[in-house]
MDTraj code that builds the backbone (N, CA, C; nanometers):
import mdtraj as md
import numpy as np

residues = "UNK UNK UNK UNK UNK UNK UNK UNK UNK UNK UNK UNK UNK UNK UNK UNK UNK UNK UNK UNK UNK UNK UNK UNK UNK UNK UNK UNK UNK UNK UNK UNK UNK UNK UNK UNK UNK UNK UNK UNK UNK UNK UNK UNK UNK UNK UNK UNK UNK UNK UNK UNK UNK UNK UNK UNK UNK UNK UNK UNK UNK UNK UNK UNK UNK UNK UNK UNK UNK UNK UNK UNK UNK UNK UNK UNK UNK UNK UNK UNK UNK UNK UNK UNK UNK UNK UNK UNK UNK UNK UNK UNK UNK UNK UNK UNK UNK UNK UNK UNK UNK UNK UNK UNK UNK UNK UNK UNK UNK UNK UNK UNK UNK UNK UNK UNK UNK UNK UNK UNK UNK UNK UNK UNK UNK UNK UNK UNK UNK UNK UNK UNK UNK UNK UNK UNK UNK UNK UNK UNK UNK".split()
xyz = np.array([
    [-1.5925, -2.9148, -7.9758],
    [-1.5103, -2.9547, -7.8631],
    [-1.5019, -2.8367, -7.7670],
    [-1.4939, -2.8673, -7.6334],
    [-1.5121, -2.7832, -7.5380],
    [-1.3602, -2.6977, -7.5320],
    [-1.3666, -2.5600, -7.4789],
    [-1.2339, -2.4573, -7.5270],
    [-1.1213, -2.5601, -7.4361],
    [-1.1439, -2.6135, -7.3322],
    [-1.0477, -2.6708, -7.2469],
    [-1.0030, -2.7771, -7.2868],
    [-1.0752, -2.8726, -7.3215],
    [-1.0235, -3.0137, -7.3957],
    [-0.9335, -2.9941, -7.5063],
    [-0.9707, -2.8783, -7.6117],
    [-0.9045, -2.8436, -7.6918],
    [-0.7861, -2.7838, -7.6615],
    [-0.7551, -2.7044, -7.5703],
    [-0.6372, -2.6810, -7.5249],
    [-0.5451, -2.7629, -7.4422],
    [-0.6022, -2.8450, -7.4143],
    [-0.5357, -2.9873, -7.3146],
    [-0.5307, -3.0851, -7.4558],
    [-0.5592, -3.1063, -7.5742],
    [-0.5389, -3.1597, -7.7221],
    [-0.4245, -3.1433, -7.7453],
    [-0.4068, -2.9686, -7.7319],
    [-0.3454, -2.8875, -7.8360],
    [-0.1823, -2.9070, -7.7522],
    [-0.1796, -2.8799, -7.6035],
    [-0.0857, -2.8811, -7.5412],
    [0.0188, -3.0613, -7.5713],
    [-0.0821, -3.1399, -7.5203],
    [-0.0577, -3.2493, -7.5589],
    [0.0483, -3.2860, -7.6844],
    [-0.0309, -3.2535, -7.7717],
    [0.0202, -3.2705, -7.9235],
    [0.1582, -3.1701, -7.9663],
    [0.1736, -3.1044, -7.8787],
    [0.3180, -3.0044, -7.9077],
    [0.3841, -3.0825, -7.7985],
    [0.4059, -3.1115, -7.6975],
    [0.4466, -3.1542, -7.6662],
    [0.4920, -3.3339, -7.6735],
    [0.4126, -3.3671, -7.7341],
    [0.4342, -3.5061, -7.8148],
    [0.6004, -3.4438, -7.9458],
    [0.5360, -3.3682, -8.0123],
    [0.6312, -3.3188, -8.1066],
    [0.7552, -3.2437, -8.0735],
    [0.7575, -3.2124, -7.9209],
    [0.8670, -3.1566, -7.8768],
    [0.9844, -3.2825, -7.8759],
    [0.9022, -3.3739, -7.8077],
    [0.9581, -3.4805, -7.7450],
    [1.0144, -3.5984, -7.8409],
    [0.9679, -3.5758, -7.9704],
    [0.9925, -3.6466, -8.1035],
    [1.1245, -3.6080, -8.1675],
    [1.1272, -3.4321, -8.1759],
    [1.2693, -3.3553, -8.2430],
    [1.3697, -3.3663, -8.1122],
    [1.3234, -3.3961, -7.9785],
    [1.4439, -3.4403, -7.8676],
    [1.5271, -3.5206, -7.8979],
    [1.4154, -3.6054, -7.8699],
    [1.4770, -3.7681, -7.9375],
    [1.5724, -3.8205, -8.0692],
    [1.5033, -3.7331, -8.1510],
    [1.5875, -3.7355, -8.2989],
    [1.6849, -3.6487, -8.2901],
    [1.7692, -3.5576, -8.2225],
    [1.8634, -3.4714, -8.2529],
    [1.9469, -3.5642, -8.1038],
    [1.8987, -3.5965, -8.0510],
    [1.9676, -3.7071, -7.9594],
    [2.0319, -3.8196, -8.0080],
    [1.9497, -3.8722, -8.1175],
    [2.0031, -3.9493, -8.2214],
    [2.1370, -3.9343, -8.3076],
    [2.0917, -3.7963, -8.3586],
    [2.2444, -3.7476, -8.4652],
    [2.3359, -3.7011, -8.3695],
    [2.2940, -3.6643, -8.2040],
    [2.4305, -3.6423, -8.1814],
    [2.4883, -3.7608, -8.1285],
    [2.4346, -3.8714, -8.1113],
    [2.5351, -4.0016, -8.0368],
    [2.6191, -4.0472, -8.1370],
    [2.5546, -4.0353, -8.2678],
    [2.6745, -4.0469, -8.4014],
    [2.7837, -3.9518, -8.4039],
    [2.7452, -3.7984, -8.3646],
    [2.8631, -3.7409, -8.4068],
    [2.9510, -3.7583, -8.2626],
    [2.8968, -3.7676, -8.1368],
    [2.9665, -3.8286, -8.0456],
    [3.0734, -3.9281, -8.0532],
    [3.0122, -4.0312, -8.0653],
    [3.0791, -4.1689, -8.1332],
    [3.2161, -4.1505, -8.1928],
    [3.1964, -4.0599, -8.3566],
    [3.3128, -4.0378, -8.4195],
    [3.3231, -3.9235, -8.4228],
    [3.3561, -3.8470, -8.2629],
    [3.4641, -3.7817, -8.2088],
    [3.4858, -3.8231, -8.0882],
    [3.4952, -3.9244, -8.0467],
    [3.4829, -3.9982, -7.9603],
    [3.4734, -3.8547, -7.7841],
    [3.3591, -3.8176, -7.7814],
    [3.3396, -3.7049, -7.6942],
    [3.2947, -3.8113, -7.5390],
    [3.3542, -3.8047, -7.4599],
    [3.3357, -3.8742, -7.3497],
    [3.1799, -3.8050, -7.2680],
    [3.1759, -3.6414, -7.2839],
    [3.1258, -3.5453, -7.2187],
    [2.9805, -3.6197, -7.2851],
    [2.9315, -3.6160, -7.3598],
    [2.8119, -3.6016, -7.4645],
    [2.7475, -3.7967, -7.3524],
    [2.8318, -3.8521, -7.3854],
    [2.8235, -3.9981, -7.2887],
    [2.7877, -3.9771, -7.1364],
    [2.8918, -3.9075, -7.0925],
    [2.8715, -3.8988, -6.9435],
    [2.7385, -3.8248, -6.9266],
    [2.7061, -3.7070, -6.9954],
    [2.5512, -3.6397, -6.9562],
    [2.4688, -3.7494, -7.0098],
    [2.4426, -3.7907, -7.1148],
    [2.3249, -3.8434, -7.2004],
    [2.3023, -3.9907, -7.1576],
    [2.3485, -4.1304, -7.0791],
    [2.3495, -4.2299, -7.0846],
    [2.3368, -4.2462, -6.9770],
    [2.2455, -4.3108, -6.8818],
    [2.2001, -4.3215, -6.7824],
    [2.3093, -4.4120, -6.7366],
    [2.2961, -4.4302, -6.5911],
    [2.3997, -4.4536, -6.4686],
    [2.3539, -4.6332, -6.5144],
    [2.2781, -4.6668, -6.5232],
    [2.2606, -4.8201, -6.5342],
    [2.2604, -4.8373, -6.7196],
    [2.2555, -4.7854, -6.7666],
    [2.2803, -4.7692, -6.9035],
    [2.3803, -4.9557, -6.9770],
    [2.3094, -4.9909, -7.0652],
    [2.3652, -5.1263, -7.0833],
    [2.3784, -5.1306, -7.2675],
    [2.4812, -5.1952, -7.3339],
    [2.4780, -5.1763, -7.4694],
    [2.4719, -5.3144, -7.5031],
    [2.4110, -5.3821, -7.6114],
    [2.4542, -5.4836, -7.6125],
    [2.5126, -5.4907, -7.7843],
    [2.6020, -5.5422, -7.7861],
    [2.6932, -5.5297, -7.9245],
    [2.6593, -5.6270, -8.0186],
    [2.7380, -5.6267, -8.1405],
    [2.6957, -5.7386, -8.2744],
    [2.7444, -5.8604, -8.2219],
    [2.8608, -5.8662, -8.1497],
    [2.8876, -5.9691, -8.1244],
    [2.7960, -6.0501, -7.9546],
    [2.7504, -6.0089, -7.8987],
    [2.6516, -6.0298, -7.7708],
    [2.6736, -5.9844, -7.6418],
    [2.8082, -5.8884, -7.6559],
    [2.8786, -5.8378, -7.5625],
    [2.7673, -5.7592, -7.4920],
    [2.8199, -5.7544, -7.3407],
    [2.6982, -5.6757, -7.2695],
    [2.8145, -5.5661, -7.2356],
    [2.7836, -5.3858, -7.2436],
    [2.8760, -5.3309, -7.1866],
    [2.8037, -5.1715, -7.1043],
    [2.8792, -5.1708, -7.0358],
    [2.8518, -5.0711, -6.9336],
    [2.8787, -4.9350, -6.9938],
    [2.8277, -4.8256, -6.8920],
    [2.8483, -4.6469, -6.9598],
    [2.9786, -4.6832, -6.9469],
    [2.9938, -4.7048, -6.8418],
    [3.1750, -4.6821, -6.8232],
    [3.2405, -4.7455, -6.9019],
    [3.2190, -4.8311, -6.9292],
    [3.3157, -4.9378, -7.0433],
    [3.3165, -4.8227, -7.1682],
    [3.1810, -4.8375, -7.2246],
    [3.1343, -4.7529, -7.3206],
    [3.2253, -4.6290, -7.3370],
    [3.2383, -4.5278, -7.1850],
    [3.3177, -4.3804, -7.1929],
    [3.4828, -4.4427, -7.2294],
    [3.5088, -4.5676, -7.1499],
    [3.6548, -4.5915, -7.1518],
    [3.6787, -4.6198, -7.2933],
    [3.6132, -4.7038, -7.3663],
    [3.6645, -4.7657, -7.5240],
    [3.6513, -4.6439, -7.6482],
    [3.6485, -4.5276, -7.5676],
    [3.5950, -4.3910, -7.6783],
    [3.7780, -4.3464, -7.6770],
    [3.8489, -4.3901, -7.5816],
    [4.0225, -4.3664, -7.5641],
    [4.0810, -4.4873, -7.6209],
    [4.0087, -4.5812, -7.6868],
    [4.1220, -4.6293, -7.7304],
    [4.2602, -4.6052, -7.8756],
    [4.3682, -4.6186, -7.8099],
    [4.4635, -4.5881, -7.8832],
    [4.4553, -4.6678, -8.0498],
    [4.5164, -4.6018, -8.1307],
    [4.4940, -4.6464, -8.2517],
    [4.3497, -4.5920, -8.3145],
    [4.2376, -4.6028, -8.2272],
    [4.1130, -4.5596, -8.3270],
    [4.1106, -4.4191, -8.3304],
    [4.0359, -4.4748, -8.5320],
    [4.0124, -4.3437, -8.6020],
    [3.8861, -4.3871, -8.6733],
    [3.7472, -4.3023, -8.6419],
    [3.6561, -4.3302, -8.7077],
    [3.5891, -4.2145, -8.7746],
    [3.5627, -4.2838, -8.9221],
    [3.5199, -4.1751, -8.9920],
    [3.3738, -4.1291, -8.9369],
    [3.3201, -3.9957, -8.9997],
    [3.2554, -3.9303, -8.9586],
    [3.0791, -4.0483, -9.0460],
    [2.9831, -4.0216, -8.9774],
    [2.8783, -4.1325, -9.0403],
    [2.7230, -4.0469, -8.9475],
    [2.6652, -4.0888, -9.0507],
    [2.4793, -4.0421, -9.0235],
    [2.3885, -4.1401, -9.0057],
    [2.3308, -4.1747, -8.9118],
    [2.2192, -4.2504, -8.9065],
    [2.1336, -4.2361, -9.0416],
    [2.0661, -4.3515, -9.0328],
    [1.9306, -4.3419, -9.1691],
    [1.8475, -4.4342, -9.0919],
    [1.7605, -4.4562, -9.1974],
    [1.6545, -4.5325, -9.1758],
    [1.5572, -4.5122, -9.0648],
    [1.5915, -4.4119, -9.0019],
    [1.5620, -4.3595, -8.8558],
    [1.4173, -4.3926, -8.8641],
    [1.3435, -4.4241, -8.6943],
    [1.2195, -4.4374, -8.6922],
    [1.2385, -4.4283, -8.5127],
    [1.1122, -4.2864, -8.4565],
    [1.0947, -4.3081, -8.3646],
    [0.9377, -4.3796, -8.2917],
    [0.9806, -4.3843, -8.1885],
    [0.8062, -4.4792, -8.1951],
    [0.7996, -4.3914, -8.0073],
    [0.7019, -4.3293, -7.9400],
    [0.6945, -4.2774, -7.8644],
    [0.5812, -4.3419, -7.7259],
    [0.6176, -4.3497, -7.5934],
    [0.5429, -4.4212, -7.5719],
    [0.5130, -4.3820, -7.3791],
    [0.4931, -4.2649, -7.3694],
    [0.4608, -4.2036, -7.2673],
    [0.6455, -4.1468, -7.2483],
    [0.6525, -4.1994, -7.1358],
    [0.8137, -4.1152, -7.1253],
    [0.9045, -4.2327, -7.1452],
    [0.9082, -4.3400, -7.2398],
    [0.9607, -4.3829, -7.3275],
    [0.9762, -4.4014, -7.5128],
    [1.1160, -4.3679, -7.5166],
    [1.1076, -4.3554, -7.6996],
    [1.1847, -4.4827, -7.7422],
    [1.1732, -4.5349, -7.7843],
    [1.2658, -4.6715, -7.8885],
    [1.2966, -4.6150, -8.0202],
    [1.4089, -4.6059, -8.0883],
    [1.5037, -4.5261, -8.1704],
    [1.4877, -4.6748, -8.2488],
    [1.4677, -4.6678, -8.3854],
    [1.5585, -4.8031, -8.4702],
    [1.6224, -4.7214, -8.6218],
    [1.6909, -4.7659, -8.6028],
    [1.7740, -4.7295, -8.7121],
    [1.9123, -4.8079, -8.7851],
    [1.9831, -4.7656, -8.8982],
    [2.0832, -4.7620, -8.9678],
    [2.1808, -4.7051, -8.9375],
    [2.3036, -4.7517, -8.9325],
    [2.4213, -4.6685, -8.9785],
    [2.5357, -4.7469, -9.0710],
    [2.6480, -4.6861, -9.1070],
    [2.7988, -4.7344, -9.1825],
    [2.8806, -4.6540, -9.0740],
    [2.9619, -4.7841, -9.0125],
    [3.0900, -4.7222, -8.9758],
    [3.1741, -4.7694, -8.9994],
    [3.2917, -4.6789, -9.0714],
    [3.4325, -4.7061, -9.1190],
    [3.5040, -4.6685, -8.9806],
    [3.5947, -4.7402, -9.0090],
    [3.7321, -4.7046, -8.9010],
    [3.8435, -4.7596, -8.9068],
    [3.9877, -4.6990, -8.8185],
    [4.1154, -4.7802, -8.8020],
    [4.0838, -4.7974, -8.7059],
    [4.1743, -4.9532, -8.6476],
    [4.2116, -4.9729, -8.5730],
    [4.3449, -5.0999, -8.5704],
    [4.4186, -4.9847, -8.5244],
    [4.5514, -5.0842, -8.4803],
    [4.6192, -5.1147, -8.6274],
    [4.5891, -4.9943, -8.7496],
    [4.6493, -5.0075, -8.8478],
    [4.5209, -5.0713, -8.9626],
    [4.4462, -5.1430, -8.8985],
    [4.3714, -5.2090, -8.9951],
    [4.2244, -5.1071, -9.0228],
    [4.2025, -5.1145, -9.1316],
    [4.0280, -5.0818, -9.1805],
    [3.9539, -5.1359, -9.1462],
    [3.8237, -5.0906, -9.0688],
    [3.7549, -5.1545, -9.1187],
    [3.5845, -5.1343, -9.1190],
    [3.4767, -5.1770, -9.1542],
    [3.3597, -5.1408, -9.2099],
    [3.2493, -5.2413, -9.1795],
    [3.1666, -5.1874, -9.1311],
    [3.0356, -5.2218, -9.0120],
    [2.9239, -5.1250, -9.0726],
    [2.8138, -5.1998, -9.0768],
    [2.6927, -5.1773, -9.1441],
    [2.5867, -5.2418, -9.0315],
    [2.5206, -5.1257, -8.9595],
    [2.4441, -5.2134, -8.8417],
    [2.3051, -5.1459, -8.8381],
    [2.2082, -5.2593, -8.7736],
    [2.0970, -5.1618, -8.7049],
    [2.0919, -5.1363, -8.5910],
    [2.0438, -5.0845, -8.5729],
    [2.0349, -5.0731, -8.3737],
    [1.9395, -5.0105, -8.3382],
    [1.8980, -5.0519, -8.1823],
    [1.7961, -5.0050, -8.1533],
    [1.8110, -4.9078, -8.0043],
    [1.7705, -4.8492, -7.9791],
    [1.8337, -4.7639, -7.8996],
    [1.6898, -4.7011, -7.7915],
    [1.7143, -4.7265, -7.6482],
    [1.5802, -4.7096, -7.5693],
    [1.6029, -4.5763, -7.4830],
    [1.5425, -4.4365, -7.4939],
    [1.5276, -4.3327, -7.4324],
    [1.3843, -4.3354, -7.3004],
    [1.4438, -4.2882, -7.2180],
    [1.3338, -4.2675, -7.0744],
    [1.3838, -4.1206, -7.0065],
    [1.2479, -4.0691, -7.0102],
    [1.2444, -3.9647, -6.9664],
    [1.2350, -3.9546, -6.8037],
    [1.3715, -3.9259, -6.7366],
    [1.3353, -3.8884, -6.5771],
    [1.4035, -3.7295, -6.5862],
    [1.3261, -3.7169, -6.4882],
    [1.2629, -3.6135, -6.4667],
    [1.1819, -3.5073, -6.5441],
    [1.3119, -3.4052, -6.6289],
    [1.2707, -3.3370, -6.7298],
    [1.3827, -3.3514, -6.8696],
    [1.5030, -3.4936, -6.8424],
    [1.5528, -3.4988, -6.9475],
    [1.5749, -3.6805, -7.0452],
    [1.5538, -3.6841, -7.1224],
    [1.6068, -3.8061, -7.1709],
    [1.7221, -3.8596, -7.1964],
    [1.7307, -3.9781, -7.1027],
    [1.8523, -4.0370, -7.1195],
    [1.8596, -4.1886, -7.1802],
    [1.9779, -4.2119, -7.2432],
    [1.9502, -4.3686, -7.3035],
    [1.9787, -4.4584, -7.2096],
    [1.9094, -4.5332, -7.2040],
    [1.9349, -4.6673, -7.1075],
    [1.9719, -4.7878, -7.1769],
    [1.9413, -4.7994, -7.3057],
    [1.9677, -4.9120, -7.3357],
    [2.0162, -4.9159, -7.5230],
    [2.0849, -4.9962, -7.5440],
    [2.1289, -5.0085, -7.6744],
    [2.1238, -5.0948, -7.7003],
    [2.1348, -5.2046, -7.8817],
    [2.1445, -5.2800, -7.9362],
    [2.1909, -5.2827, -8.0775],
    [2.2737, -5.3171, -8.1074],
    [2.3265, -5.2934, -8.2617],
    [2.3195, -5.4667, -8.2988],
    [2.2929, -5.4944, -8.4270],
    [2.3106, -5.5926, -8.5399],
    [2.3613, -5.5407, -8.6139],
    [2.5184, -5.6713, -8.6703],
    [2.4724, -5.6710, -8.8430],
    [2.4248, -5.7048, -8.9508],
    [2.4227, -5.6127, -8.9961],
    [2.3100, -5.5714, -9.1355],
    [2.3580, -5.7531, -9.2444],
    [2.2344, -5.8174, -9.2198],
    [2.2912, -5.9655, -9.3162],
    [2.3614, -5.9274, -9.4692],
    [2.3953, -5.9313, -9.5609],
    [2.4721, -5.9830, -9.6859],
    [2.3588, -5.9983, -9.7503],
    [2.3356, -5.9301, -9.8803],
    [2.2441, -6.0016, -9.9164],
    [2.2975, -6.0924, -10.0552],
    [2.2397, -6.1778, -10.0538],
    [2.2750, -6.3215, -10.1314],
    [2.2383, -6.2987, -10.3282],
])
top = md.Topology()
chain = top.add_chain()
for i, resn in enumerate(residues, 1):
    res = top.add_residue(resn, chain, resSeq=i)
    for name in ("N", "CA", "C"):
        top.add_atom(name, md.element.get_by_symbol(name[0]), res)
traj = md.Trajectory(xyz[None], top)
């Protein structure tokens, strides 16, 4: 292989892998975001048109999203993604994954087991999420 191709390979391929450990530490922090409910981590990371769509089919906005991180009464325990899988696709990443979230609210417990899928786009030089999707995880029989 010619010295240049190989270095236009080589560049390539680190930078593929840059853009992989982005994505994934982008990942663990929207969890630890989440349950500390950090408004800041939202307002930088979630794009201005940014849309979630919930277990139940709810469509919700960043802003909704930053506002329901204050609501009174919640307490959510601390939780890790699994199952993680990124899939990379020029300056888009699609996130799918696992989580467990426990929490109060309003006195009551309670416990959510979801997947979700989660869509990163790279403008300019940073990634932001634009889009979300959580299910829950069926029962198994």
């Amino acid at each position: 292989m010619k010295p240049i191709l190989l270095a236009a390979a080589l560049l390539l391929a680190t930078s593929a892998l840059a853009d992989d450990a982005e994505i994934r530490r982008l990942d663990k922090e929207i969890s630890v975001a989440t349950w500390t409910a950090d408004p800041v981590w939202f307002e930088e990371n979630l794009a201005d048109d940014y849309v979630l769509v919930t277990p139940t089919g709810a469509m919700k906005s960043k802003r909704q999203v930053i506002r329901e991180l204050a609501t009174p009464g919640m307490k959510m325990d601390p939780f890790d993604p699994f199952e993680v899988q990124v899939r990379m696709f020029g300056d888009t990443a699609v996130v799918t994954g696992r989580m467990r979230q426990r929490f109060v609210l309003g006195g009551i417990r309670y416990a959510n087991d979801l997947r979700y899928t989660d869509v990163y786009v790279k403008r300019k030089t940073r990634w932001l999420l634009v889009s979300a999707h959580a299910s829950t995880v069926a029962m198994k029989r």
